[in-house]
VOKOL-388315 format. One record per residue (C-alpha): residue number from 0; x, y, z. Coordinates in Angstrom, 1 decimal. Layout:
BEGIN
> resi; u; v; w
> NUM; X; Y; Z
...
***
This chain:
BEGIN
> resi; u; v; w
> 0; 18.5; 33.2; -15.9
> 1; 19.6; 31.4; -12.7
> 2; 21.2; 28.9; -13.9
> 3; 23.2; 31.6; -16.6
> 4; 24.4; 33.7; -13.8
> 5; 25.4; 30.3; -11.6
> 6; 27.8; 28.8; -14.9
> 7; 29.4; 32.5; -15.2
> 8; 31.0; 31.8; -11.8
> 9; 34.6; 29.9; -12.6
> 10; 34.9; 29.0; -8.7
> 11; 31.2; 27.3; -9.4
> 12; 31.7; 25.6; -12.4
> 13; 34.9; 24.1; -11.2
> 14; 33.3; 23.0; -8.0
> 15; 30.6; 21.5; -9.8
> 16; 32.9; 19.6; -12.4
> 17; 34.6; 18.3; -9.2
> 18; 31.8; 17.3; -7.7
> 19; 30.4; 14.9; -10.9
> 20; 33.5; 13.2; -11.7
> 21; 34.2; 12.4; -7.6
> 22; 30.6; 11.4; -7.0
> 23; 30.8; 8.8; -10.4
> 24; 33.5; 7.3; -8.9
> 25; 31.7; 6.7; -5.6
> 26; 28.7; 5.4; -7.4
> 27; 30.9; 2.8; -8.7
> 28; 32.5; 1.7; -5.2
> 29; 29.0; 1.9; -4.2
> 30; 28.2; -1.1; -6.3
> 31; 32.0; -2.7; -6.7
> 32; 32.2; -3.3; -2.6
> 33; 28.9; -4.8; -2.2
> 34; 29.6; -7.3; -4.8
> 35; 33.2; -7.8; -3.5
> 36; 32.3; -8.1; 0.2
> 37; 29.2; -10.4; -1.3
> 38; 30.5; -12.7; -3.7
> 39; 34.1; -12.3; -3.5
> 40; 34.6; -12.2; 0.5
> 41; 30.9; -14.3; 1.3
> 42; 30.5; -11.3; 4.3
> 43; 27.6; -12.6; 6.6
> 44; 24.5; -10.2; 6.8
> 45; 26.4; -9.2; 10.5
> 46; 29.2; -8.5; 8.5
> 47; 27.9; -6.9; 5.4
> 48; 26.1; -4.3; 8.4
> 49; 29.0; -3.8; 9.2
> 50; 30.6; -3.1; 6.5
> 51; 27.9; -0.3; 5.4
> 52; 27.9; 1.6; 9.1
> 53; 32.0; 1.5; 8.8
> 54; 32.4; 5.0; 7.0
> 55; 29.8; 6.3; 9.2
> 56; 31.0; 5.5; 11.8
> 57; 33.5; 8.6; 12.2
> 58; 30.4; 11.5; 11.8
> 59; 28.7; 9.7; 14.9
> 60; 32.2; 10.0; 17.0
> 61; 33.6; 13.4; 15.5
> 62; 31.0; 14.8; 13.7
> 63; 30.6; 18.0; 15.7
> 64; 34.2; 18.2; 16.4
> 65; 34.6; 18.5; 12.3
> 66; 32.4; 21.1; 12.1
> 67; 33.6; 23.2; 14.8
> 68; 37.2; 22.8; 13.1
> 69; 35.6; 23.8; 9.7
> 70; 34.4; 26.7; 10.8
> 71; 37.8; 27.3; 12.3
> 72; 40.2; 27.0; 8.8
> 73; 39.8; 27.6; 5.2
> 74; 37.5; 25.1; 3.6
> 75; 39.3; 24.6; 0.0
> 76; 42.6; 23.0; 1.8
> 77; 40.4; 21.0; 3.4
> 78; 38.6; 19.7; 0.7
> 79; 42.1; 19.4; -1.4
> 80; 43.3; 17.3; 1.1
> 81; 40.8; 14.6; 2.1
> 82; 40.5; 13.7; -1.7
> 83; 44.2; 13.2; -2.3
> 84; 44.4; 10.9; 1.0
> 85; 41.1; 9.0; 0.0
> 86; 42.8; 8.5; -3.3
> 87; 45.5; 7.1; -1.7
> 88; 43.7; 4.8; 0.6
> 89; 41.1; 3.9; -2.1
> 90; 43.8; 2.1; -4.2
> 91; 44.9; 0.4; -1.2
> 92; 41.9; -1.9; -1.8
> 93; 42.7; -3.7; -5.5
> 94; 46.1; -3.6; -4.4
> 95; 46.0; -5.6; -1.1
> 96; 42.8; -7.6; -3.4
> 97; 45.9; -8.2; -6.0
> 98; 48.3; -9.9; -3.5
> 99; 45.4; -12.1; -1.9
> 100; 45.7; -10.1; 1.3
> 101; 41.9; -8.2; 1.4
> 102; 39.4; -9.7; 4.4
> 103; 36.6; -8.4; 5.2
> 104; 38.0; -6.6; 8.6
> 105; 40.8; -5.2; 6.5
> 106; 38.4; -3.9; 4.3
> 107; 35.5; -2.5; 7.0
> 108; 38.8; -0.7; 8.8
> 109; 40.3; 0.6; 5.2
> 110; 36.4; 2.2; 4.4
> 111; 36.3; 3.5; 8.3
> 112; 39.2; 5.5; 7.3
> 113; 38.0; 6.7; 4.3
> 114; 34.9; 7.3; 6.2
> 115; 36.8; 9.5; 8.4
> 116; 38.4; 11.9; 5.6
> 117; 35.2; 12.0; 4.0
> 118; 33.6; 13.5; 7.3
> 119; 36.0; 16.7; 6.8
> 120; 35.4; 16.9; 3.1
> 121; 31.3; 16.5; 3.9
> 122; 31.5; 19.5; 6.3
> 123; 33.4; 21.8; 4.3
> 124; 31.8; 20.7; 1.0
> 125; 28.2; 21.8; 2.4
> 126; 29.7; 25.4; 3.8
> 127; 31.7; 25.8; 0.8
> 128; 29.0; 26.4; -2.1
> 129; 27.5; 29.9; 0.0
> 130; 31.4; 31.2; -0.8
> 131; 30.9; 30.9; -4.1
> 132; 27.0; 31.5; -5.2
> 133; 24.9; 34.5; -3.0
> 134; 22.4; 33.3; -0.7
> 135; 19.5; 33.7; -3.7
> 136; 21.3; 31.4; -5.8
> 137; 21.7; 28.6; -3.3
> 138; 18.5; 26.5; -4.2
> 139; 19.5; 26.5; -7.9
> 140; 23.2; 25.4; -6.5
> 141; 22.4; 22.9; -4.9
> 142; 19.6; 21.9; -7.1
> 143; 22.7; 21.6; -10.1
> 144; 24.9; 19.5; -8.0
> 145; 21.8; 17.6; -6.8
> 146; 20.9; 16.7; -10.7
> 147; 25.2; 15.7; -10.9
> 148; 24.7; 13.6; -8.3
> 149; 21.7; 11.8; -9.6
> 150; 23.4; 11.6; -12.9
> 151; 26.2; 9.7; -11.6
> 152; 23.9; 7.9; -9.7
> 153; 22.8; 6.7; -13.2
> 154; 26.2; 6.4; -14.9
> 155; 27.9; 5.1; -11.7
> 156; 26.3; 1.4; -10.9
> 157; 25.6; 0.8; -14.6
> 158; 29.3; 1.2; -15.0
> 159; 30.3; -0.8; -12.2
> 160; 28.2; -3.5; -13.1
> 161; 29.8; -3.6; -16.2
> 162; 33.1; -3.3; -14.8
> 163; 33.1; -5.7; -12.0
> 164; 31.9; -8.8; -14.9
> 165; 35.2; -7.7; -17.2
> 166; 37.7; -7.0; -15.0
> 167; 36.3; -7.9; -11.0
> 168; 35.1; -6.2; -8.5
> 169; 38.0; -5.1; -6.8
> 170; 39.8; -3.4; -10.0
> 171; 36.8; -1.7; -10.4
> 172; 37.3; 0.1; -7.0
> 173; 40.6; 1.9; -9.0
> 174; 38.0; 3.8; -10.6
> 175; 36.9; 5.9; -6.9
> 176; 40.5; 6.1; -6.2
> 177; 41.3; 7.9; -9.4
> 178; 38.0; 10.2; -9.6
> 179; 39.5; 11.4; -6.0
> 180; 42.4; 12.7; -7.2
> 181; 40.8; 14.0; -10.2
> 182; 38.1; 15.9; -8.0
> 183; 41.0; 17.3; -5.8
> 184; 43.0; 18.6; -8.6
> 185; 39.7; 20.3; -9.8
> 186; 39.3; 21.7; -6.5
> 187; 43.1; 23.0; -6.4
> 188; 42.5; 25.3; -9.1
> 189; 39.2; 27.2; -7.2
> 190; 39.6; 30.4; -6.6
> 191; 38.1; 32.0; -4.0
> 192; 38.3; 34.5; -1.0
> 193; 37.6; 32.5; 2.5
> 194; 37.4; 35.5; 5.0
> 195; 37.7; 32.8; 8.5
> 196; 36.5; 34.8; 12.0
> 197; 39.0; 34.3; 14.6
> 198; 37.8; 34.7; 18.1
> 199; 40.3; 36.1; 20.7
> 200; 39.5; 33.1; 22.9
> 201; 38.9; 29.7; 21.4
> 202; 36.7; 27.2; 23.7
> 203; 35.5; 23.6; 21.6
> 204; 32.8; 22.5; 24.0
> 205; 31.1; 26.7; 23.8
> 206; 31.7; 26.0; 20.1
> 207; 29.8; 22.6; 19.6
> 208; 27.4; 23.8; 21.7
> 209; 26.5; 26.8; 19.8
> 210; 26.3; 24.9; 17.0
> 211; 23.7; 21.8; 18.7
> 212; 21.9; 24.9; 19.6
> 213; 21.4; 26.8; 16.7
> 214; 20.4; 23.7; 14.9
> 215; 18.0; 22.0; 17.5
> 216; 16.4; 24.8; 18.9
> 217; 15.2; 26.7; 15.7
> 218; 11.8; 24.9; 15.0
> 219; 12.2; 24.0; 11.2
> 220; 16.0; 23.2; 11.9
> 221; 15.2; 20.8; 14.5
> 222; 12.4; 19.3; 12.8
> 223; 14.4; 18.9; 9.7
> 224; 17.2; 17.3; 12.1
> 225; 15.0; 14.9; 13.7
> 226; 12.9; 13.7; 10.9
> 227; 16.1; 13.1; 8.9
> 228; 17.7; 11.0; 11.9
> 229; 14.9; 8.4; 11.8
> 230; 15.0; 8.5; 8.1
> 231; 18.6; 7.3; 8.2
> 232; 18.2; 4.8; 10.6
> 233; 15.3; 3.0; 9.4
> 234; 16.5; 3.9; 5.2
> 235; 20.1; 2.2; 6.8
> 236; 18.1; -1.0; 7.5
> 237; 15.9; -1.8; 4.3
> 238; 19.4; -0.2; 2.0
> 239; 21.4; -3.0; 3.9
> 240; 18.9; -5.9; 3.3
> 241; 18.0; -4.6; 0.1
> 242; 21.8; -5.8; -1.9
> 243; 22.2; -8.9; -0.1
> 244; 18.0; -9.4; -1.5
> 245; 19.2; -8.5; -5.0
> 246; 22.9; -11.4; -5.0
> 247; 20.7; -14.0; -2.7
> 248; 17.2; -13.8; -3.6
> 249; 17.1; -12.3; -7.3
> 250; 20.3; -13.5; -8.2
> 251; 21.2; -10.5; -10.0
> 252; 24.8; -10.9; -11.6
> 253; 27.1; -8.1; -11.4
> 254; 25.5; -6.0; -14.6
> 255; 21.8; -6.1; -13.6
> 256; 22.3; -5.7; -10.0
> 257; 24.5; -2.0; -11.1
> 258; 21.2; -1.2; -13.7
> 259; 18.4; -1.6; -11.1
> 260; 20.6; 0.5; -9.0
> 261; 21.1; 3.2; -11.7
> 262; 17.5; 3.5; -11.4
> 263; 17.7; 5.5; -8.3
> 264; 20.3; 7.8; -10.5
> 265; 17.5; 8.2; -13.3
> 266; 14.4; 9.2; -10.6
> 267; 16.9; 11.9; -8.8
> 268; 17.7; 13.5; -12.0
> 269; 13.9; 14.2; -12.6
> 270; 13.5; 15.4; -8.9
> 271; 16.0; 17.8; -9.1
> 272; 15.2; 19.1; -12.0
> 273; 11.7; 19.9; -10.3
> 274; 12.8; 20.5; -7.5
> 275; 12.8; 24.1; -7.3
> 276; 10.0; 24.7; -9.8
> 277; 8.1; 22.9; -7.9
> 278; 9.4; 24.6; -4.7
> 279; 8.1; 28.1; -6.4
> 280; 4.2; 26.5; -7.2
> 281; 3.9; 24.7; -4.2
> 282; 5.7; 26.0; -1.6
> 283; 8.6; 24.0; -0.2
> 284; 7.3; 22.4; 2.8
> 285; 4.7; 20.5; 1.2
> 286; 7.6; 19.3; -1.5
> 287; 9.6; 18.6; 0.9
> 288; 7.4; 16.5; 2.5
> 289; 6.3; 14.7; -0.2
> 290; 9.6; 13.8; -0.8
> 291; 9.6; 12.2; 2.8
> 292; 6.7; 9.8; 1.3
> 293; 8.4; 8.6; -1.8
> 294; 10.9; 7.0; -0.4
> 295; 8.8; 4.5; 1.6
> 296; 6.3; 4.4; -1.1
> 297; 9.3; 3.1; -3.4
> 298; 10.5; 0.5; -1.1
> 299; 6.9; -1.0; -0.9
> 300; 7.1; -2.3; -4.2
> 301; 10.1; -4.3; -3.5
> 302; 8.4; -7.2; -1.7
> 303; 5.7; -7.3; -3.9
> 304; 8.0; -8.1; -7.1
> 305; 8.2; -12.0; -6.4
> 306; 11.1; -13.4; -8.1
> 307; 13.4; -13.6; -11.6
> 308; 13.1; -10.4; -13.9
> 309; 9.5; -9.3; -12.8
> 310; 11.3; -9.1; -9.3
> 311; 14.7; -6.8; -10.6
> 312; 11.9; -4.7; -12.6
> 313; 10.0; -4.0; -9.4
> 314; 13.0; -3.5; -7.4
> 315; 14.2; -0.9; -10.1
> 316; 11.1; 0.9; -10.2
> 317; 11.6; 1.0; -6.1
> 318; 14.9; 2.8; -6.8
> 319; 13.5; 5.0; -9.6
> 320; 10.7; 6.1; -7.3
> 321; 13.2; 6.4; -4.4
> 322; 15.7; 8.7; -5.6
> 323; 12.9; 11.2; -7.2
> 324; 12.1; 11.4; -3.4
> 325; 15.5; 12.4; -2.4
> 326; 15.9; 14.6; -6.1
> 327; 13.0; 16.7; -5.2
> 328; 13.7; 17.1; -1.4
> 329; 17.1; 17.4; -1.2
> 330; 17.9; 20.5; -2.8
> 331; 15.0; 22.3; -1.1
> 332; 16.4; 21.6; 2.4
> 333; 19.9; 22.0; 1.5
> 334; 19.1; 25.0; 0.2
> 335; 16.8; 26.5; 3.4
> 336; 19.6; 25.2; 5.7
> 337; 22.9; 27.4; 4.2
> 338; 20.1; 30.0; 3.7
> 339; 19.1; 30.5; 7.3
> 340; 22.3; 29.9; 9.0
> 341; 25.4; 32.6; 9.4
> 342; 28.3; 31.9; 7.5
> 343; 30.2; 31.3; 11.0
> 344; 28.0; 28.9; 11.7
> 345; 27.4; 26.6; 8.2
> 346; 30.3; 24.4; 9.4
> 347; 28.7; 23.1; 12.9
> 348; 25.4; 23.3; 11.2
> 349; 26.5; 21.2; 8.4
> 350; 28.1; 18.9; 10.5
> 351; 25.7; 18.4; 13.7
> 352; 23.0; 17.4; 11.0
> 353; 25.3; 15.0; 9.1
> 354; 26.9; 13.3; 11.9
> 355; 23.6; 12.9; 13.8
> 356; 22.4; 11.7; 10.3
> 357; 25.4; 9.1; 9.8
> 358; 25.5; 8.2; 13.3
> 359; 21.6; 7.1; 12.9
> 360; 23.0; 5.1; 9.8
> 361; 25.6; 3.4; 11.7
> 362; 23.0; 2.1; 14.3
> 363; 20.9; 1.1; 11.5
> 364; 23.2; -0.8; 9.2
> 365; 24.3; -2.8; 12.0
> 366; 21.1; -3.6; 12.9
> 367; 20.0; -4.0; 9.7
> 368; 22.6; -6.8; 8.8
> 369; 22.1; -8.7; 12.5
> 370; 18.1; -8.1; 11.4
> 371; 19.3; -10.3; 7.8
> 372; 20.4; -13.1; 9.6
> 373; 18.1; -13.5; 12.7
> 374; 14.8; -12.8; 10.8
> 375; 15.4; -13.0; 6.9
> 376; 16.0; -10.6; 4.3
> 377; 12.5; -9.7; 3.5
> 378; 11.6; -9.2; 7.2
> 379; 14.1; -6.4; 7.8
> 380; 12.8; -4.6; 4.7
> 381; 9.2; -4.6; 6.1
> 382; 11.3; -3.0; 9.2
> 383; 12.8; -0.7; 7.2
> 384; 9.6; 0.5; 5.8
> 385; 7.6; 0.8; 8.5
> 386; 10.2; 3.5; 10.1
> 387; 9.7; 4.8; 6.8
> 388; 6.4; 5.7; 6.9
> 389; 6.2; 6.6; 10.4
> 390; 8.7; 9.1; 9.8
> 391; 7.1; 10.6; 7.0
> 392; 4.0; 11.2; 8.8
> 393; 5.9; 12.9; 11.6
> 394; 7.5; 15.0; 8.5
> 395; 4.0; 15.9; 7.3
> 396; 2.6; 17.2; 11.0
> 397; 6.1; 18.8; 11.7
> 398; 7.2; 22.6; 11.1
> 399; 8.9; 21.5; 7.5
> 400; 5.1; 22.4; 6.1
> 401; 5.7; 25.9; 6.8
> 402; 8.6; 26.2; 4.9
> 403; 8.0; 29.3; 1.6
***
């Protein structure tokens, strides 16, 4: 009944349309520059760090800013917006990779920048779904674009793979740049009515701080906050070490290495699809937190695969097990968060989570690729996974339980 009443809503099924083809798009890039940077550019493991923390790097420095603005303007024109300039600056890539002129600074500053438009599409993306679903309808919402996302998490790398060995890695990237300007021409043609509070007396720093607040001293906010910080940091490090394991140590070409990631795509799909029933048995604390498990849980089997195909099945079970982590916690949390916080508010709280999130996956990354070449690929993933677990015991004595 849920799900009949969410697909009656135009603005909704527009969004969520948007939302697939963009996120497809991105699941290629997310195997095409890898393999570029890898194969293409032979990026260092300091490099290839840096690479991954570059389009975080702009939630760590502006991330409240954004959310204070957000909060501020209309959220559609935002959203409009960044994916019409990331279009633009996506293409830049093949293009510059066309004329012999792509390095791998040029390309870490080029995804900095994309980064940085994707920080004010993040934040109003997240406060722009309780404008166009009532707050009962939330968990479903997010549980739909949750299962789109995991879908093109499936259809995405499996596509790139196969796309980077006919035509290269850096044509491949075209694909992002048109799904952004697909997405925002999607986006264009939402309808819907964005009532914006304007205060007689603006003040940033009262704003950001209202929002820090609200987030960090609510006890399941903060708890949510915090655990997810550590997961980003130490998930940053193993997810940095893991691609360069696949190209050096597998010696996945570009088709298997875009399967076994696909496998991440296949496990979210399921775990959203539970998600909320699961939510409604169990309650969703203990969902969430078992969620918080999986993921280290998945990465354990990685080191165990040894080499050749036995190692690229273990490593896709890893992701399969992986993303059902994130597929059944996700839209749970989302779902609490735009549920509990004021409409005013869903901008800062959006973004103080996600830039404190991104920033921890900007410290991580970059440690992660100096961890590759100082103590071996298989080293930082035991790093990576023993953050892992530590943080998922903190999530299982921590308010997140509680949650109904």
């Amino acid at each position: 009944m849920s799900d009949t009443r969410l697909l009656a809503s135009p603005g909704f099924r527009l969004f969520w349309a948007s939302d697939a083809v963009s996120m497809t798009g991105s699941y290629v890039t997310t195997v095409a520059v890898p393999l570029l940077a890898a194969n293409v550019l032979q990026a260092t493991g300091t490099e290839f760090g840096l690479l991954r923390a570059a389009p975080w790097l702009p939630y760590l420095l502006f991330g409240v800013v954004a959310g204070v603005l957000v909060d501020r303007c209309h959220r559609k024109p935002i959203l409009v917006g960044a994916d019409l300039a990331r279009f633009v600056l996506m293409a830049v890539i093949p293009l510059l990779a066309a004329f012999d002129r792509l390095s791998m600074p040029v390309l870490i500053v080029l995804t900095a920048l994309i980064g940085t438009l994707s920080l004010a599409y993040d934040a109003a993306h997240q406060s722009f779904l309780p404008r166009l679903v009532p707050r009962e309808q939330l968990a479903d919402g997010n549980a739909r674009l949750h299962q789109t996302d995991s879908t093109a998490q499936m259809v995405g790398p499996a596509l790139a793979g196969a796309l980077v060995q006919a035509v290269g890695a850096a044509a491949a990237v075209l694909v992002d740049a048109v799904s952004f300007l697909l997405s925002g021409l999607l986006l264009a043609r939402v309808r819907v009515d964005e009532p914006v509070e304007r205060p007689e007396s603006r003040n940033l720093r009262r704003e950001m701080r209202e929002g820090l607040a609200w987030v960090y001293r609510d006890p399941v906010l903060a708890a949510m906050a915090l655990t997810g910080h550590v997961w980003f940091f130490f998930n940053a490090i193993a997810s940095t070490a893991l691609p360069l394991y696949l190209v050096r140590v597998l010696h996945a070409d570009s088709l298997a290495y875009g399967v076994t990631v696909a496998a991440a795509g296949v496990g979210g799909v399921l775990g959203a699809l539970l998600s909320t029933r699961l939510g409604r048995r169990l309650g969703g604390g203990p969902v969430i937190v078992a969620g918080h498990w999986l993921v280290p849980l998945g990465y354990l089997l990685v080191p165990f695969g040894g080499g050749g195909i036995a190692g690229l099945i273990m490593v896709g079970a890893a992701q399969f097990v992986f993303g059902l982590g994130i597929g059944i916690q996700s839209p749970l949390e989302m779902g609490y968060r735009q549920g509990v916080t004021p409409d005013r508010l869903q901008g800062r709280m959006n973004a103080t989570m996600r830039s404190f999130n991104r920033g921890s996956l900007v410290l991580g990354a970059a440690l992660g690729g100096v961890l590759t070449d100082w103590i071996g690929l298989s080293a930082a993933l035991w790093v990576g996974i023993a953050g892992l677990v530590a943080q998922a015991v903190a999530a299982m004595l921590s308010p997140l339980r509680t949650i109904s």
